[in-house]
PDB file of N, CA, C and O in Angstrom:
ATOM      1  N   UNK A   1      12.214 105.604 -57.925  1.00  0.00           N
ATOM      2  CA  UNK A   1      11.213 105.868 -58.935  1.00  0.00           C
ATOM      3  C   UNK A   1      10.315 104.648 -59.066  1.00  0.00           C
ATOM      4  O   UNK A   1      10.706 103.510 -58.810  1.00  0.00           O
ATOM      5  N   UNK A   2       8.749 105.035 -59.593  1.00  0.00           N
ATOM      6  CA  UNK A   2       8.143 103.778 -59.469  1.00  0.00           C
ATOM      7  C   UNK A   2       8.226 102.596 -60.692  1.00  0.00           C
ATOM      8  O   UNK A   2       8.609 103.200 -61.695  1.00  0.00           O
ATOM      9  N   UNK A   3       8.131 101.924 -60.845  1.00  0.00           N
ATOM     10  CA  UNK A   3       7.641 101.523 -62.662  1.00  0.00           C
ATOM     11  C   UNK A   3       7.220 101.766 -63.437  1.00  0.00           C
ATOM     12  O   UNK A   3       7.541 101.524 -64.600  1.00  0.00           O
ATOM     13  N   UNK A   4       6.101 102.494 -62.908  1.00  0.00           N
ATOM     14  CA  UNK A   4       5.203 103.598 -64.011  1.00  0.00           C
ATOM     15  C   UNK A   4       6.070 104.649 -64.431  1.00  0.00           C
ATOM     16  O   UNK A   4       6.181 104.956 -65.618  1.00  0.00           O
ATOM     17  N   UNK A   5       6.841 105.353 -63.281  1.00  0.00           N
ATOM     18  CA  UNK A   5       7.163 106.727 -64.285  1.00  0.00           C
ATOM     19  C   UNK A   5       9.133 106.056 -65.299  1.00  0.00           C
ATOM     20  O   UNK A   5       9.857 106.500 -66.190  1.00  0.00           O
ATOM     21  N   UNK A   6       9.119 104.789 -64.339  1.00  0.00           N
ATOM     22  CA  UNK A   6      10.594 104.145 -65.606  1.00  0.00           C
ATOM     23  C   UNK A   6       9.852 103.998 -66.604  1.00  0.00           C
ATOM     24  O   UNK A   6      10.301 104.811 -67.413  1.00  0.00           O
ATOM     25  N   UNK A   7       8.716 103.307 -67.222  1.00  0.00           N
ATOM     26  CA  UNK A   7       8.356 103.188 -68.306  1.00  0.00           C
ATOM     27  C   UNK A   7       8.090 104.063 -69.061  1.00  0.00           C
ATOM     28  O   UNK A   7       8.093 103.977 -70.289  1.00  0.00           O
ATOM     29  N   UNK A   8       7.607 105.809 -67.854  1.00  0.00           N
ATOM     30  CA  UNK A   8       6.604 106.145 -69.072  1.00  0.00           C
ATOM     31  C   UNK A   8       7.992 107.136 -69.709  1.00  0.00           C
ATOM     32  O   UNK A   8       7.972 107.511 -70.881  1.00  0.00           O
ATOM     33  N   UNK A   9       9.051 107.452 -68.861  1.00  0.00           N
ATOM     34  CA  UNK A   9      10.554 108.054 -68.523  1.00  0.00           C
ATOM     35  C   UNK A   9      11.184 107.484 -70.496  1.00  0.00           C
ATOM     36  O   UNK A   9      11.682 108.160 -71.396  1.00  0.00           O
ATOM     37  N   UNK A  10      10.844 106.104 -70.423  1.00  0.00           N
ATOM     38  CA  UNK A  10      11.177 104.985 -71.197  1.00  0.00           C
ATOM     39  C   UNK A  10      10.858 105.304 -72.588  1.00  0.00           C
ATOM     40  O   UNK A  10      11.619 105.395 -73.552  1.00  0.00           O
ATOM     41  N   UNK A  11       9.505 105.467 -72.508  1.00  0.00           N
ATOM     42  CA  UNK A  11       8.337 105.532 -73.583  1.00  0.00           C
ATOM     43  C   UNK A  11       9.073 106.909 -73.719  1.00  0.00           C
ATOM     44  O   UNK A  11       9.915 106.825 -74.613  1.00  0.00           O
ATOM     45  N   UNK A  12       9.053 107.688 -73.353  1.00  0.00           N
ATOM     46  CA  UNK A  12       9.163 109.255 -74.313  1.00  0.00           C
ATOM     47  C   UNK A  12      10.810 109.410 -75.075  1.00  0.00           C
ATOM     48  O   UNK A  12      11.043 110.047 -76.102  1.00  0.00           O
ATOM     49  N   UNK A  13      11.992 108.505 -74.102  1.00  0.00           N
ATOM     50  CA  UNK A  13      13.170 108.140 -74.507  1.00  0.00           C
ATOM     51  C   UNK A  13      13.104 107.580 -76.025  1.00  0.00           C
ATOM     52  O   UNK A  13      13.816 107.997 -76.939  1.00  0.00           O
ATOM     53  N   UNK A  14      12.115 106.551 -76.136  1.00  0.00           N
ATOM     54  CA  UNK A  14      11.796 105.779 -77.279  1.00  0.00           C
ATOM     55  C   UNK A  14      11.559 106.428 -78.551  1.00  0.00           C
ATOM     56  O   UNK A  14      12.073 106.288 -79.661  1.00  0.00           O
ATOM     57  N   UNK A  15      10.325 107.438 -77.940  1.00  0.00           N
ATOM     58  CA  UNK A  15       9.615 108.617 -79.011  1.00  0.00           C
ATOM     59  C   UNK A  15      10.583 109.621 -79.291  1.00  0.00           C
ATOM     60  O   UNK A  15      10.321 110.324 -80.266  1.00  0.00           O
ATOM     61  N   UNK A  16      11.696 109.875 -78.644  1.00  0.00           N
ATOM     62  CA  UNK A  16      12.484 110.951 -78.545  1.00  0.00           C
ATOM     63  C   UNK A  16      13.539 110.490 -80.100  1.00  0.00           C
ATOM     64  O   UNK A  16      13.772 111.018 -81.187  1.00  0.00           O
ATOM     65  N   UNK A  17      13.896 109.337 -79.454  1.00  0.00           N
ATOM     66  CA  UNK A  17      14.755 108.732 -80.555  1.00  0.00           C
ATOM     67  C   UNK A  17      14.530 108.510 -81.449  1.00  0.00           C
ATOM     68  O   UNK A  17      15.340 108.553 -82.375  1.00  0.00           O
ATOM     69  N   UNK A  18      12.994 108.084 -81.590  1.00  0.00           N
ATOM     70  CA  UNK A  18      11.991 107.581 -83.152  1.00  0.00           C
ATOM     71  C   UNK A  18      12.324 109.072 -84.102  1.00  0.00           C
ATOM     72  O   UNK A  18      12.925 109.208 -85.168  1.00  0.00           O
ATOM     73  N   UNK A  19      11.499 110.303 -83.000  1.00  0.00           N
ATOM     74  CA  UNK A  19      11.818 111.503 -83.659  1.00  0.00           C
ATOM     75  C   UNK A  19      13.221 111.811 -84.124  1.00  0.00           C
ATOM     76  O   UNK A  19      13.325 112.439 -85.177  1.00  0.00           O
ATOM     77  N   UNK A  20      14.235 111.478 -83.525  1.00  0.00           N
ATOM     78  CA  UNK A  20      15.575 112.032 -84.099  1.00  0.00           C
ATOM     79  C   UNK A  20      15.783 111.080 -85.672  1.00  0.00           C
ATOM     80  O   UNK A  20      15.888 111.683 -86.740  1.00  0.00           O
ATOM     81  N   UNK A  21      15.816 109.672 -85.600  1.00  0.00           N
ATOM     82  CA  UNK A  21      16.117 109.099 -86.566  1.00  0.00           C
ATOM     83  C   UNK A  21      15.139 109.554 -87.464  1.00  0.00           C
ATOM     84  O   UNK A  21      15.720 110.165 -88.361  1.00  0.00           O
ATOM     85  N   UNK A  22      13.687 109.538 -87.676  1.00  0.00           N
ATOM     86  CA  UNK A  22      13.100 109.927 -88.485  1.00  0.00           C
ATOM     87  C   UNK A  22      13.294 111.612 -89.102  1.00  0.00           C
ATOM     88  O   UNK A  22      12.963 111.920 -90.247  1.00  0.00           O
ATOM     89  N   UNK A  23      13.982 112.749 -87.944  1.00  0.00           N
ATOM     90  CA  UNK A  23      14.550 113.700 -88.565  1.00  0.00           C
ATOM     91  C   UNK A  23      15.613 113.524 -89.047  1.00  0.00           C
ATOM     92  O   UNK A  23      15.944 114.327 -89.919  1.00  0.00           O
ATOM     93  N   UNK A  24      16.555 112.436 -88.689  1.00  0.00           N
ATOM     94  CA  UNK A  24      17.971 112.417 -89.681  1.00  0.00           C
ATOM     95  C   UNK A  24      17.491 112.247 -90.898  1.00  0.00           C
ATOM     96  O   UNK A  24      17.894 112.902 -91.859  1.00  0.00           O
ATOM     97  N   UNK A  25      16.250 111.020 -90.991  1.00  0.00           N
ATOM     98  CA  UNK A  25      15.875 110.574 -92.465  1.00  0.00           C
ATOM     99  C   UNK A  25      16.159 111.359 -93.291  1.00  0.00           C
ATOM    100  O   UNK A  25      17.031 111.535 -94.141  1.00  0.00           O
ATOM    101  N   UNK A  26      14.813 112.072 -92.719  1.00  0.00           N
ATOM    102  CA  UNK A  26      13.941 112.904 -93.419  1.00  0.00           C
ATOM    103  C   UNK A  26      15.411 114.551 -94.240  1.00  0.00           C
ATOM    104  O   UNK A  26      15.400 115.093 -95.345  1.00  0.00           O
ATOM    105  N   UNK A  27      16.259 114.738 -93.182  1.00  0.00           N
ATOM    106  CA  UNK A  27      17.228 115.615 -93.705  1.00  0.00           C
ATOM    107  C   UNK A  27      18.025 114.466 -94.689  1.00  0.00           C
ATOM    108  O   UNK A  27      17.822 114.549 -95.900  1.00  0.00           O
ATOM    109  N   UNK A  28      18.547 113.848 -94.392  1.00  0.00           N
ATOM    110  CA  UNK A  28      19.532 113.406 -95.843  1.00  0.00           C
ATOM    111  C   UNK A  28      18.309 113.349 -96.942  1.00  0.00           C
ATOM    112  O   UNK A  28      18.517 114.320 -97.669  1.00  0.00           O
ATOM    113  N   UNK A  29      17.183 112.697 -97.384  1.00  0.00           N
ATOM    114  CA  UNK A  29      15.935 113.003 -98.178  1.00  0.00           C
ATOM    115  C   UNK A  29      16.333 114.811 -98.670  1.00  0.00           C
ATOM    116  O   UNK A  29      16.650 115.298 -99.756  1.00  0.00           O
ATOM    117  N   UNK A  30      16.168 115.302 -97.563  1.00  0.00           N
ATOM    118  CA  UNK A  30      16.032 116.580 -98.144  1.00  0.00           C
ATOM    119  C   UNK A  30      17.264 117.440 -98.786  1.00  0.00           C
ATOM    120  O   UNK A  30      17.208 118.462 -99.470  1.00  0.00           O
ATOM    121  N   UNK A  31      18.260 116.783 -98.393  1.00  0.00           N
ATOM    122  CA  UNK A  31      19.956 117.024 -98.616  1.00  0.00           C
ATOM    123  C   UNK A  31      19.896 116.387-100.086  1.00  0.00           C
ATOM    124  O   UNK A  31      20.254 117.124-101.005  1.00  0.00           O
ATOM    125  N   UNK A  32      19.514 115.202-100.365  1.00  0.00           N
ATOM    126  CA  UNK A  32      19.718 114.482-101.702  1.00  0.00           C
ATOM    127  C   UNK A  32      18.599 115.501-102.803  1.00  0.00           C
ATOM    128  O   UNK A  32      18.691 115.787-103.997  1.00  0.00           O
ATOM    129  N   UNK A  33      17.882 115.739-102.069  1.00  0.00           N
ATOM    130  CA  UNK A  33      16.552 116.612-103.172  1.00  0.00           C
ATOM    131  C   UNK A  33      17.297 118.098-103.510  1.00  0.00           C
ATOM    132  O   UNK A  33      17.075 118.716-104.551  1.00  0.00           O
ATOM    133  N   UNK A  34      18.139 118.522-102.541  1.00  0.00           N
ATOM    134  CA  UNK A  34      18.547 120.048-102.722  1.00  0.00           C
ATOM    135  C   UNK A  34      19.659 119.749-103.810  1.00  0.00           C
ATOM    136  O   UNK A  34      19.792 120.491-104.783  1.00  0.00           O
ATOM    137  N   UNK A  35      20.475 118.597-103.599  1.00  0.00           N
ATOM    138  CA  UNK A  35      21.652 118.354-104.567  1.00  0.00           C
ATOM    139  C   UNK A  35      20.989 117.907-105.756  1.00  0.00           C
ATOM    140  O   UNK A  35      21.626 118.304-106.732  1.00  0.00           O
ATOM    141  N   UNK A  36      19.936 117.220-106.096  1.00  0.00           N
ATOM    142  CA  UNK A  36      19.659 117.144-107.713  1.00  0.00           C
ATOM    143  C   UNK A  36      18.755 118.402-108.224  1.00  0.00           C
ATOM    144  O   UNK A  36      18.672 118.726-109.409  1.00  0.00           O
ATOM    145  N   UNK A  37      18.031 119.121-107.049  1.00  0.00           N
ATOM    146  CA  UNK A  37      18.053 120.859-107.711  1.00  0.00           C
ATOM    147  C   UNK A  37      19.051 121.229-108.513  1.00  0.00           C
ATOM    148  O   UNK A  37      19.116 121.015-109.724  1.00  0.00           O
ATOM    149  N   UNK A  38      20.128 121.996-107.593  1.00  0.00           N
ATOM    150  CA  UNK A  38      21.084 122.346-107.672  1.00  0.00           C
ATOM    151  C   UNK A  38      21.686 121.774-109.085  1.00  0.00           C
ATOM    152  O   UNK A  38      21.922 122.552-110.009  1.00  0.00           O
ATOM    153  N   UNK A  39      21.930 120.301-109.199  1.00  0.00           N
ATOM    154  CA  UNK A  39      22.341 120.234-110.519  1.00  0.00           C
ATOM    155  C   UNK A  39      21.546 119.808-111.955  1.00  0.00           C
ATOM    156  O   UNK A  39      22.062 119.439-113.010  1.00  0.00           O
ATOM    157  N   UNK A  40      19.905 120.012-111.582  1.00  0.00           N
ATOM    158  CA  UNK A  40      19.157 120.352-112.499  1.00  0.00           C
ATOM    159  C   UNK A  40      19.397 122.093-113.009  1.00  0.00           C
ATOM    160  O   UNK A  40      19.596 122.413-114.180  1.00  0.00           O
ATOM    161  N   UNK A  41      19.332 122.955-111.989  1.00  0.00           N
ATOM    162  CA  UNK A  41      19.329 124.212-112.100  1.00  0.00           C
ATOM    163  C   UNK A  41      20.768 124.618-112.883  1.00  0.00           C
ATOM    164  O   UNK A  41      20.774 125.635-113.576  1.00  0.00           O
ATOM    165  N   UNK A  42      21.774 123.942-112.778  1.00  0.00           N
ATOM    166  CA  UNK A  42      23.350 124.140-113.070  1.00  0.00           C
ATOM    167  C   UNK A  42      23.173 123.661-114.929  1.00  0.00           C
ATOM    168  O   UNK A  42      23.535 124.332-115.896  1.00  0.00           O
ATOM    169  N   UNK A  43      22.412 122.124-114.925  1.00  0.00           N
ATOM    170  CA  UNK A  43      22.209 122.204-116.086  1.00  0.00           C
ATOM    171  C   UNK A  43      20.614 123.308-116.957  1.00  0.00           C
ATOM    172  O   UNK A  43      20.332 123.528-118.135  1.00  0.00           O
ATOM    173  N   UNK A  44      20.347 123.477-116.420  1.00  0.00           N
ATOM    174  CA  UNK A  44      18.945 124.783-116.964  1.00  0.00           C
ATOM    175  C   UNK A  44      20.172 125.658-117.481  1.00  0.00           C
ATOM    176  O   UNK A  44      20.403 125.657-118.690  1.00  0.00           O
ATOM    177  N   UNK A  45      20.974 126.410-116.611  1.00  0.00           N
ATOM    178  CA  UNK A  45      21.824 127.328-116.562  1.00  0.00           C
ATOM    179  C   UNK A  45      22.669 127.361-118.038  1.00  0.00           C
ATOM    180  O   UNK A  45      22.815 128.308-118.811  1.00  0.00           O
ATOM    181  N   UNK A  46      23.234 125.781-118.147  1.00  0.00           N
ATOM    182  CA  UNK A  46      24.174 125.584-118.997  1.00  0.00           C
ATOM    183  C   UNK A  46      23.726 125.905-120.209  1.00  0.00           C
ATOM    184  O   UNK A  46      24.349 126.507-121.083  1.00  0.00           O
ATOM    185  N   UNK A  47      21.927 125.229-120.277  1.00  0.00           N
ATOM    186  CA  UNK A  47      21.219 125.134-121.541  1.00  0.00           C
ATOM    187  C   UNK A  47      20.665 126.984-121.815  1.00  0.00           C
ATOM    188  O   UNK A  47      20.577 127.530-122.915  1.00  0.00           O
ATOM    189  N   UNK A  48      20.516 127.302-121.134  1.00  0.00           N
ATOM    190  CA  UNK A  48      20.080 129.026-121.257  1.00  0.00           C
ATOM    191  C   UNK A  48      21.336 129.511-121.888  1.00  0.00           C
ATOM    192  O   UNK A  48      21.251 129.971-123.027  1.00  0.00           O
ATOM    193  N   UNK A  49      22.407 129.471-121.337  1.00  0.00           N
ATOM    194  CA  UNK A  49      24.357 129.965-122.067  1.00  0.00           C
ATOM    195  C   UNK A  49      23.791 129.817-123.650  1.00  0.00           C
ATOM    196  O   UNK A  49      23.604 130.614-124.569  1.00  0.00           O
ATOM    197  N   UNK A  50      23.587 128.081-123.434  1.00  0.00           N
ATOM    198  CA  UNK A  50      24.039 127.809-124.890  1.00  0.00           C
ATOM    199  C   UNK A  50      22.589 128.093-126.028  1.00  0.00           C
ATOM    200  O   UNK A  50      22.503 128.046-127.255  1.00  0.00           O
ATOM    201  N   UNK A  51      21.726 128.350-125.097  1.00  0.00           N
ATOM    202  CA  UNK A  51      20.806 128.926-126.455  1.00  0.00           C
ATOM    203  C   UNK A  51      21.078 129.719-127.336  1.00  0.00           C
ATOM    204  O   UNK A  51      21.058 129.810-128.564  1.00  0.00           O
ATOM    205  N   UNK A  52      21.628 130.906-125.484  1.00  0.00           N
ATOM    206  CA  UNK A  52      21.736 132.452-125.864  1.00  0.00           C
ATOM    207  C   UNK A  52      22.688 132.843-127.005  1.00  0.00           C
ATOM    208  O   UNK A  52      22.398 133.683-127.857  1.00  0.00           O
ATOM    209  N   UNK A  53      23.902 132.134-126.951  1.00  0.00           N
ATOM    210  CA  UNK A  53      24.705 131.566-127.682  1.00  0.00           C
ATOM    211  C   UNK A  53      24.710 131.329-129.124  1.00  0.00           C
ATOM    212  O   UNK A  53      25.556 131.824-129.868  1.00  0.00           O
ATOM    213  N   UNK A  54      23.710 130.531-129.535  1.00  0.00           N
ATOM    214  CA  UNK A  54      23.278 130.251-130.536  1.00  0.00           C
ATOM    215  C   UNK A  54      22.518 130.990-131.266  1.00  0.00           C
ATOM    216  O   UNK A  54      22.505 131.003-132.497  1.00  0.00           O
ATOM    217  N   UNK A  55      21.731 131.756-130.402  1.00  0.00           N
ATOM    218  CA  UNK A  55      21.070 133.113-130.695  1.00  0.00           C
ATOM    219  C   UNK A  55      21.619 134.601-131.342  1.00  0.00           C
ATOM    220  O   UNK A  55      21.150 135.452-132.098  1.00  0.00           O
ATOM    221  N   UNK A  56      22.789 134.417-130.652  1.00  0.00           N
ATOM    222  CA  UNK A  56      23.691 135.204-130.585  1.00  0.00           C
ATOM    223  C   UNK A  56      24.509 134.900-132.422  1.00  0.00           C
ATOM    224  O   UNK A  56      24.774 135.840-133.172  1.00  0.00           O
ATOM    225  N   UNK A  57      24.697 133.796-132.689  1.00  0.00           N
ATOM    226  CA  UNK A  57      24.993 133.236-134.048  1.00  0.00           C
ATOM    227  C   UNK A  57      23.783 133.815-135.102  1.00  0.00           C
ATOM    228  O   UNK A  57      23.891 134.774-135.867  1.00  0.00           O
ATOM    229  N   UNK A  58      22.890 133.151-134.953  1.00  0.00           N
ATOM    230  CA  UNK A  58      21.670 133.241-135.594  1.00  0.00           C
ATOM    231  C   UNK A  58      21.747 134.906-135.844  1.00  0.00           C
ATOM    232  O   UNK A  58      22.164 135.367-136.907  1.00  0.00           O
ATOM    233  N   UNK A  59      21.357 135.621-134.892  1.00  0.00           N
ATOM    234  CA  UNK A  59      21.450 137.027-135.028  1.00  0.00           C
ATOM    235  C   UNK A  59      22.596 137.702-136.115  1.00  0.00           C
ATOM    236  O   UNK A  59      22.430 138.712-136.799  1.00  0.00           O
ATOM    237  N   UNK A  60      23.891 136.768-136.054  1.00  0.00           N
ATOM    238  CA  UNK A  60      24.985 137.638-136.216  1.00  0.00           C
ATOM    239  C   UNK A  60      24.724 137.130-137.797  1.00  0.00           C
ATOM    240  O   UNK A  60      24.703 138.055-138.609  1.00  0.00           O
ATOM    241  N   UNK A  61      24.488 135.560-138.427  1.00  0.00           N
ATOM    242  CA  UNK A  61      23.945 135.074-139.722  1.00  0.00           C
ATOM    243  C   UNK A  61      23.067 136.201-140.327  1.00  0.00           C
ATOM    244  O   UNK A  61      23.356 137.008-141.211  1.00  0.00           O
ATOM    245  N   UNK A  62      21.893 136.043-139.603  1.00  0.00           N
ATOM    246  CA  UNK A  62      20.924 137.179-140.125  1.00  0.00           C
ATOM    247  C   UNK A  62      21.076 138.236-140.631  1.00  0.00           C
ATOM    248  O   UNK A  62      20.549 138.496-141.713  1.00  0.00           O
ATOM    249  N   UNK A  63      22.042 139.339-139.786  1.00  0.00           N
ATOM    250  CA  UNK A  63      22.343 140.426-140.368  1.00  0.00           C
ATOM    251  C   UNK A  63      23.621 139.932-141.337  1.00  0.00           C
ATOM    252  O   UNK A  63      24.040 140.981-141.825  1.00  0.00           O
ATOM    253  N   UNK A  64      24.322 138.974-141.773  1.00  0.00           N
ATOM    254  CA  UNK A  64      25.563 138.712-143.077  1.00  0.00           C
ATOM    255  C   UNK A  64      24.407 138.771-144.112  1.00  0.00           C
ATOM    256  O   UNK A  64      24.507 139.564-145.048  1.00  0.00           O
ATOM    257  N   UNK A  65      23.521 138.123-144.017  1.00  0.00           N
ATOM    258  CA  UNK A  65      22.430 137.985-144.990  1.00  0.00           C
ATOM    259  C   UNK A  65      21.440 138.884-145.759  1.00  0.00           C
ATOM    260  O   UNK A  65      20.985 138.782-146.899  1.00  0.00           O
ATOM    261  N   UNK A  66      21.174 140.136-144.421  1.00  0.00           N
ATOM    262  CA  UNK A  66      20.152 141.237-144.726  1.00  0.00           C
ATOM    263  C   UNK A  66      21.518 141.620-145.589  1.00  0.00           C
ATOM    264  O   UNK A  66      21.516 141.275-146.770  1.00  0.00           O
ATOM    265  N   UNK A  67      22.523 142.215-145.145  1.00  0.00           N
ATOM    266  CA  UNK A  67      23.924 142.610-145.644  1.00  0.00           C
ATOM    267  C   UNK A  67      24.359 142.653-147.029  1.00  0.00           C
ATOM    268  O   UNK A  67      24.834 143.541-147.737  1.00  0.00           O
ATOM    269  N   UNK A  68      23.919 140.876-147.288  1.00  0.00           N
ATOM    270  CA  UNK A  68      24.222 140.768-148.547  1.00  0.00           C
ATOM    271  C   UNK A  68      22.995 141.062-149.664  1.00  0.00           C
ATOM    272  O   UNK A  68      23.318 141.453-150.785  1.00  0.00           O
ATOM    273  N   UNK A  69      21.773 140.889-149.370  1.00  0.00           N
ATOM    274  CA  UNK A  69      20.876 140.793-149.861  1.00  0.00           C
ATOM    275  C   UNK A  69      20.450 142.674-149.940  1.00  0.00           C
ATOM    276  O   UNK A  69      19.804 143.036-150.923  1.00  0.00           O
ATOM    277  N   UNK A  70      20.728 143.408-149.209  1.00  0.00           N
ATOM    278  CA  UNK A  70      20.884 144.721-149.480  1.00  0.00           C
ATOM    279  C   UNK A  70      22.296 145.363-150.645  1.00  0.00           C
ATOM    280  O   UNK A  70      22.404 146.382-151.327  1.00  0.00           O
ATOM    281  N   UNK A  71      23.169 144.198-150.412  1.00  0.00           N
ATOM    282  CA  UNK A  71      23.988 144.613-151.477  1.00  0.00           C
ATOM    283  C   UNK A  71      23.676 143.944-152.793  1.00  0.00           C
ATOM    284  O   UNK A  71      23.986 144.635-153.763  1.00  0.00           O
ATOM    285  N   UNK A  72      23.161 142.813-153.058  1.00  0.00           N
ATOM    286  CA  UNK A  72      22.342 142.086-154.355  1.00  0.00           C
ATOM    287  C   UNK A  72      21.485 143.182-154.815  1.00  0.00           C
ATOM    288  O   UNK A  72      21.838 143.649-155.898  1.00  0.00           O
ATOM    289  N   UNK A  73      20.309 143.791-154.203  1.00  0.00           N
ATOM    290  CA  UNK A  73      19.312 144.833-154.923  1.00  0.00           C
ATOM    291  C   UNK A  73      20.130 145.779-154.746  1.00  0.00           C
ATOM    292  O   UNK A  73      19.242 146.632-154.756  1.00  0.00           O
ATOM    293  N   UNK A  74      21.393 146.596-154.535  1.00  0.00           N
ATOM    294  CA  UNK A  74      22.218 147.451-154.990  1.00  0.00           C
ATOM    295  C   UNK A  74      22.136 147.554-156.642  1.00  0.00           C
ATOM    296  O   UNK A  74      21.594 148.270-157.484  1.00  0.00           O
ATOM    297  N   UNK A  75      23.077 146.309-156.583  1.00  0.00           N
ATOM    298  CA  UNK A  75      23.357 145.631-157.466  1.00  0.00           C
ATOM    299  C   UNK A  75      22.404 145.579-158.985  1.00  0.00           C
ATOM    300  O   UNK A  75      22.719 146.049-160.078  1.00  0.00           O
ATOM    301  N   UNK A  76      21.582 145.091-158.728  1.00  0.00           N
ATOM    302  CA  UNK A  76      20.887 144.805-159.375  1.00  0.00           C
ATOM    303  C   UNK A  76      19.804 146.470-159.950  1.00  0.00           C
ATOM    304  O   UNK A  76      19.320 146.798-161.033  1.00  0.00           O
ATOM    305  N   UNK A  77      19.823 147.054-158.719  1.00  0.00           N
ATOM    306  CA  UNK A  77      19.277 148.483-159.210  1.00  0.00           C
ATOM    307  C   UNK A  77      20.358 149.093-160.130  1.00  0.00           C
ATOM    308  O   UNK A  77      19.989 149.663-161.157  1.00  0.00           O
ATOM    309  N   UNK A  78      21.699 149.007-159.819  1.00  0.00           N
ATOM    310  CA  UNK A  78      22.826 149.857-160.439  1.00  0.00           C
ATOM    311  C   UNK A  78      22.507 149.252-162.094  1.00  0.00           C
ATOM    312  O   UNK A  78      22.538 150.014-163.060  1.00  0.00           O
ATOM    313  N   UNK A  79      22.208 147.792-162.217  1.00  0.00           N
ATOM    314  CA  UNK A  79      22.263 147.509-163.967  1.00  0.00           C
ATOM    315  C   UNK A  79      21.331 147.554-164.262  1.00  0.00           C
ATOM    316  O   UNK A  79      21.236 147.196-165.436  1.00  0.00           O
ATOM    317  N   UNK A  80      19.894 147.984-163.574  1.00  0.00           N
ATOM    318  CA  UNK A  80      18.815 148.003-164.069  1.00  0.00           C
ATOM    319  C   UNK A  80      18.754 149.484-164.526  1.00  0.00           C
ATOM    320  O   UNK A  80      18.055 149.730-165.509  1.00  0.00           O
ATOM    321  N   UNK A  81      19.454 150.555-163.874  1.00  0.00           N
ATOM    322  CA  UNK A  81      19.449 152.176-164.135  1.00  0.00           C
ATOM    323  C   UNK A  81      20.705 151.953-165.513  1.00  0.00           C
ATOM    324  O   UNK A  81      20.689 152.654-166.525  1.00  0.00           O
ATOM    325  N   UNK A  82      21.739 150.824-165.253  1.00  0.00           N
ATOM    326  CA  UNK A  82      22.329 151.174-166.676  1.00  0.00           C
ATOM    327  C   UNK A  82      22.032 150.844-167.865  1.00  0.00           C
ATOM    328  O   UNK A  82      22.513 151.205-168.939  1.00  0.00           O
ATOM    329  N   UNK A  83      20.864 149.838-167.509  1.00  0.00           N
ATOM    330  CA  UNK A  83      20.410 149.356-169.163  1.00  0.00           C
ATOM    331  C   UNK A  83      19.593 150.055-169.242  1.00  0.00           C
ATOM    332  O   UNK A  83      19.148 149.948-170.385  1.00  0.00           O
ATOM    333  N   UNK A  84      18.889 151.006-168.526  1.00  0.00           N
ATOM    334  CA  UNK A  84      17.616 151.842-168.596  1.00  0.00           C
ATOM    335  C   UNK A  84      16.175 150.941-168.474  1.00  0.00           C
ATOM    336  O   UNK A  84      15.129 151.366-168.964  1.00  0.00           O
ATOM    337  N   UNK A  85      16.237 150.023-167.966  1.00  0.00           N
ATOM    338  CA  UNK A  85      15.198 149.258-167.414  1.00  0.00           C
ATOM    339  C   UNK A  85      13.988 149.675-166.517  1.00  0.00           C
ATOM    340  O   UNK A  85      13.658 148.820-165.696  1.00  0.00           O
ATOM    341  N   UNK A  86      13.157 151.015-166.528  1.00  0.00           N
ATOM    342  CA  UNK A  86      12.299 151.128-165.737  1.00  0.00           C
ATOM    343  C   UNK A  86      11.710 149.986-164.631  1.00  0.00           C
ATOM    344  O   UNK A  86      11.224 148.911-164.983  1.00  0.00           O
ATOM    345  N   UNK A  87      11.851 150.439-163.194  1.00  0.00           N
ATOM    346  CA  UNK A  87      11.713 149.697-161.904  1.00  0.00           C
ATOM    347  C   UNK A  87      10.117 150.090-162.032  1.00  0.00           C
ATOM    348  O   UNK A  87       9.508 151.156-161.937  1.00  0.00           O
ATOM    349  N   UNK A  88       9.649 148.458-162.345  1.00  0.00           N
ATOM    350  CA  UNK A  88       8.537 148.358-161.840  1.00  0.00           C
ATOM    351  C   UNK A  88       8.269 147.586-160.541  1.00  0.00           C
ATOM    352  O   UNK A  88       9.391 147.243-160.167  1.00  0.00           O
ATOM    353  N   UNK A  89       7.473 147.190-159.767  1.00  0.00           N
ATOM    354  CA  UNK A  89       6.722 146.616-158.504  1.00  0.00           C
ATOM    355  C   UNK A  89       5.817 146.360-158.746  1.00  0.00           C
ATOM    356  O   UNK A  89       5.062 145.887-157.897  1.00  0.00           O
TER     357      UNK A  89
END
């Protein structure tokens, strides 16, 4: 072989390798970016549970409350019809 084609044989060996290491880089880069997705998305996940969760409270408060507050104007209608108190608005 001459010198020219060892070098140029050489030169693309060089570029060949530049390309591999710069694709290993570039994958662990992209390996480390998929793993703090992943546990951004795991915590999104966690925080959606625990809204729903809380929502789920809130909701269940709400109606103890309509609950009671429908049984207060019961209430309050039953002694207003026994003292004879005409319901005004």
């Amino acid at each position: 072989m001459s010198k020219e084609v060892e070098e140029e044989i050489l030169q693309m060996l060089t570029e060949v390798k530049d390309d591999v290491i710069e694709t290993k880089d570039l994958q662990r880069d992209y390996h480390l970016m998929i793993r703090e997705l992943v546990a951004s998305i795991r915590e999104l996940y966690t925080e959606v549970k625990n809204s729903r969760q809380r929502i789920d409270e809130l909701e269940a408060q709400v109606a103890e409350q309509n609950e009671r507050i429908a049984r207060l104007e019961k209430k309050i209608e039953q002694r207003e019809d026994a003292s004879g108190v005409e319901n005004i608005h």
